[in-house]
C-alpha positions in Angstrom: 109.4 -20.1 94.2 110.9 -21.4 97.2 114.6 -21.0 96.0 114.4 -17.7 94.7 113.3 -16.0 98.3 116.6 -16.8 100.4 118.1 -15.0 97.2 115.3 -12.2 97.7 115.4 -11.8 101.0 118.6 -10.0 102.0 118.3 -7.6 98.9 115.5 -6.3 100.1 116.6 -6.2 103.5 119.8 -4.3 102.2 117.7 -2.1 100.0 115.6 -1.2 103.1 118.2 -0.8 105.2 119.7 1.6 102.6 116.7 3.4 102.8 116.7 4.1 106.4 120.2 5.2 106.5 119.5 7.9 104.0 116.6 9.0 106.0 118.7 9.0 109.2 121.3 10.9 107.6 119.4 13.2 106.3 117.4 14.4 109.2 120.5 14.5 111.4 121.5 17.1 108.5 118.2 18.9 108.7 118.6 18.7 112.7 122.2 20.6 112.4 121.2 22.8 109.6 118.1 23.8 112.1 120.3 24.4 115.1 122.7 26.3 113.0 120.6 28.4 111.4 118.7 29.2 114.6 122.2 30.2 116.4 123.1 32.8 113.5 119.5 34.6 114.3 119.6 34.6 118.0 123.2 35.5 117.7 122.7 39.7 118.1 120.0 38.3 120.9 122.6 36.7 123.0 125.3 38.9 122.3 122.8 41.8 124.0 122.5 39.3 126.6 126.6 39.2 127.5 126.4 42.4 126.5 124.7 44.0 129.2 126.3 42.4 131.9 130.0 43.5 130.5 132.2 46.3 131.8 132.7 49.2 129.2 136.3 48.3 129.3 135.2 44.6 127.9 132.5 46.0 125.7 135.5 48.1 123.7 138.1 45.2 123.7 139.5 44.9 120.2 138.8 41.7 118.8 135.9 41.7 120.7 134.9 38.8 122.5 131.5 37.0 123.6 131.8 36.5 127.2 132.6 38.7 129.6 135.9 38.5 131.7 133.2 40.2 134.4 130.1 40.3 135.1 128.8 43.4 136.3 125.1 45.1 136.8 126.2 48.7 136.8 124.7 49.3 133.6 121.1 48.2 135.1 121.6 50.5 137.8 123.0 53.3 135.5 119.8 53.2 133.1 117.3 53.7 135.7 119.2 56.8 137.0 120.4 58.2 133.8 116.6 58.1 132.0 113.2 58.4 133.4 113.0 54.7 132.9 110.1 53.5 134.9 107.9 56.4 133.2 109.4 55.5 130.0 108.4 51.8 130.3 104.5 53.0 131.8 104.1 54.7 129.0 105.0 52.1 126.9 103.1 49.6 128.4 99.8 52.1 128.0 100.7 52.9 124.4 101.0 49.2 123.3 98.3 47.9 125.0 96.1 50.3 124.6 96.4 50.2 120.9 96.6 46.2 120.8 93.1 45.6 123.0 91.1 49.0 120.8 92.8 47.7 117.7 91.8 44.2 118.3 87.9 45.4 119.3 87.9 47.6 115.8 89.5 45.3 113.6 87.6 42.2 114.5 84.3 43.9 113.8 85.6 45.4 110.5 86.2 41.7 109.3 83.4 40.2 110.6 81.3 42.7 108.6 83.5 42.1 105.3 83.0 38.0 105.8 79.7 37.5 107.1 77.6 40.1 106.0 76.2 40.9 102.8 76.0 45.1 102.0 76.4 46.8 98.3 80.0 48.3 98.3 81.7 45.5 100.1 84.1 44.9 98.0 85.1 48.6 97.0 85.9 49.3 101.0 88.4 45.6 100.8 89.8 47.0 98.1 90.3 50.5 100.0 91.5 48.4 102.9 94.6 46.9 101.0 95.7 49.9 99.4 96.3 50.8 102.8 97.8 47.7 103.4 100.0 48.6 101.1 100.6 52.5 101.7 103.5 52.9 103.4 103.2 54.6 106.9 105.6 57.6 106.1 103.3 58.6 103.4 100.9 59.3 105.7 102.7 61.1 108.7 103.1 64.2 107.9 99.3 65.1 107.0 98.3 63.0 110.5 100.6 65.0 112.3 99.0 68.6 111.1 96.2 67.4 112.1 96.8 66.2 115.7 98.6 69.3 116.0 95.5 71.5 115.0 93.5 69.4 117.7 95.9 69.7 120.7 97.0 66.2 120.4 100.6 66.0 119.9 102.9 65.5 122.7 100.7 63.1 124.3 99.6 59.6 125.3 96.2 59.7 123.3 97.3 61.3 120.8 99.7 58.7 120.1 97.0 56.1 120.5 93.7 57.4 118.2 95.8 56.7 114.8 96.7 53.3 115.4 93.2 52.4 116.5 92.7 50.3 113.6 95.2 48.2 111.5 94.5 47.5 107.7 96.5 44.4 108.4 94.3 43.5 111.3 91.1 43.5 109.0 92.8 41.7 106.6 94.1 39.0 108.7 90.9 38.1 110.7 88.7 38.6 107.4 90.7 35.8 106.2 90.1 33.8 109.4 86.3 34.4 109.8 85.7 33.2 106.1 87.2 29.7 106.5 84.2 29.6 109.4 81.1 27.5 108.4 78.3 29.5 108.4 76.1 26.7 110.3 76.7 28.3 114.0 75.8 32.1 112.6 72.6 30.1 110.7 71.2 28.3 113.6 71.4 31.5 115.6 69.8 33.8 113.4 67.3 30.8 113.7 66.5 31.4 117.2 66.5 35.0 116.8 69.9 36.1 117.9 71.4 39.5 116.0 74.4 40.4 114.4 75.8 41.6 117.5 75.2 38.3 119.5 76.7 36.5 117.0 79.6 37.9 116.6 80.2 38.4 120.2 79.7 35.3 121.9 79.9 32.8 118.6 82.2 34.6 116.4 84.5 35.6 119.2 85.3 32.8 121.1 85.8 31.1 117.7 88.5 33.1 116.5 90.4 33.6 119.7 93.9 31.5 118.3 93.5 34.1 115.7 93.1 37.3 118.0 95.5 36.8 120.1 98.2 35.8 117.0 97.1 39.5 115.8 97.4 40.6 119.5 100.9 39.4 119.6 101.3 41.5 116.3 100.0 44.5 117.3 101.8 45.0 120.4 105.1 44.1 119.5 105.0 46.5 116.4 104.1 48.7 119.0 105.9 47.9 121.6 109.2 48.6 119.5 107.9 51.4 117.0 110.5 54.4 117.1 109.4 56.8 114.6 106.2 57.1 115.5 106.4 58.1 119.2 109.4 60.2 118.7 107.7 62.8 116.4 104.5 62.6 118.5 106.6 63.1 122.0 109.0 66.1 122.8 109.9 65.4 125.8 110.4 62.1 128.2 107.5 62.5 129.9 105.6 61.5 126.8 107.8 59.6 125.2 108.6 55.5 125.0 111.2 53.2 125.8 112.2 53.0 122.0 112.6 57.0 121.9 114.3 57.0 125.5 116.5 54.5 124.6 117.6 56.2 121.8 119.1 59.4 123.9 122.5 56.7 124.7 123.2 57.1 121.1 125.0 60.1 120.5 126.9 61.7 117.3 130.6 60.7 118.7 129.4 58.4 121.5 127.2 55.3 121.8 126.7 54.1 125.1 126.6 50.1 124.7 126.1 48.8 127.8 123.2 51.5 128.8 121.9 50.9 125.7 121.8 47.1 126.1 120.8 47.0 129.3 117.9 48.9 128.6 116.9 46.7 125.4 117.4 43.6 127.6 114.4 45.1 130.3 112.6 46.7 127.2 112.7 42.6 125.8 111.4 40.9 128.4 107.4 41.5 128.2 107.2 40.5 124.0 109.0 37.5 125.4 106.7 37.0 128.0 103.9 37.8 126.0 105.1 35.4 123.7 105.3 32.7 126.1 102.1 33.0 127.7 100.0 32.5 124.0 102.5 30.2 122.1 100.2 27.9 121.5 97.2 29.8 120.6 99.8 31.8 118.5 100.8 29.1 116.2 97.2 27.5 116.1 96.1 31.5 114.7 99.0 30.9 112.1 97.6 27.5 111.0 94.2 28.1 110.8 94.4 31.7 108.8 94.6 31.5 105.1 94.0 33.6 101.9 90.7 32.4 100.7 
């Protein structure tokens, strides 16, 4: 036994060694393939970036090139004075985040009633609720729009906000969430005489807050950079969004790059911000929601 393990000993220490290379190589492949990857998609981001700072002259240069020869800020000065920005991004602002805090309020009680409690029909209104998932918007538009119209609500703020009150995808995304919850927390209170309402708000709630503010972030970036939407509902700028208002430096001959990506830059910053502030809670809401 003894002169078979000097024999022994540096296969397996070659075999090991083997081993670790491979794994070395390969996740210095899956680190480059990561990186590379990652470029390619942030590669119309930073080209916006050097965008907006070039001259038009650099913007048009055939073969067109990265980095500007100059930096310049013209076009930041331009698309405030050109468009009714700071209205445009109010209105905005009070569009998106109106919807995303009502939708949030809505939704969350929708799927608390679909998990938690028990009522005949339950699961004929889930089943409405994803064929509305999967209803596309534009079949819907035309009918909402008659009817705002016969109400007084078109071309304006509120009327804007009432439709997207509630979200099918909302319901469906926290219902998931609140039925991976134990039910020992809702059974103990109901114990010591706490209703449905308590519950949900200061048990439930707190509970699921990686998961509303994942759908938060949702909300208001669908919202934030929906087009269609607030251009039929807005016929003028003083109504309208940064999306629609944006969409006045693309003409039929003409498109007005730099204004244009100037103006996406500013209209970029609060998702990113927004993103910033609840990364953490975002990708803890990703984890923890499933399909049960």
């Amino acid at each position: 036994m003894s002169a078979a393990n000097p024999t022994a000993v540096p296969g397996s220490r070659t075999r090991r060694h083997r081993v670790i290379s491979t794994r070395t190589l390969l996740s210095i492949v899956t680190t480059v393939a990561g990186i590379v990857i990652g470029l390619a998609m942030l590669l119309p981001v930073i080209w916006m970036v050097f965008t907006a700072f070039k001259p038009e002259n650099d913007i048009v240069t055939f073969p067109p090139e990265l980095l500007p020869r100059h930096f310049t800020l013209q076009h930041f000065i331009d698309v405030w004075d050109r468009i009714p920005f700071a209205r445009l991004y109010l209105n905005t602002i009070l569009f998106a985040g109106a919807v995303t805090v009502i939708s949030l309020f809505f939704d969350s009680m929708a799927a608390y009633a679909l998990a938690r409690l028990q009522f005949r029909g339950r699961e004929i209104v889930f089943v409405g609720i994803l064929i509305l998932l999967m209803l596309p918007f534009q079949v819907t538009l035309v009918p909402l729009y008659d009817m705002l119209n016969s109400i007084g609500l078109t071309n304006t703020v509120p009327g804007m906000i009432i439709p997207r009150m509630t979200n099918a995808f909302g319901i469906f995304f926290l219902r998931q969430f609140f039925l991976a919850l134990p039910n020992d927390l809702e059974e103990a209170a109901r114990i010591d005489g706490a209703g449905e309402w308590r519950i949900y708000r200061q048990i439930i709630l707190p509970i699921a807050k990686p998961a509303l503010l994942t759908l938060g972030l949702f909300h208001f970036q669908y919202n934030w950079n929906d087009l269609l939407w607030p251009l039929i509902m807005s016929s003028d700028l003083d109504n309208a969004t940064l999306p629609a208002g944006l969409a006045l430096f693309m003409g039929q001959h003409v498109v007005e790059y730099g204004l244009l990506m100037a103006g996406s830059l500013l209209a970029l910053l609060p998702v990113v911000i927004f993103f910033l502030v609840i990364q953490r809670s975002f990708v803890a809401g990703i984890a923890t929601t499933g399909i049960k």
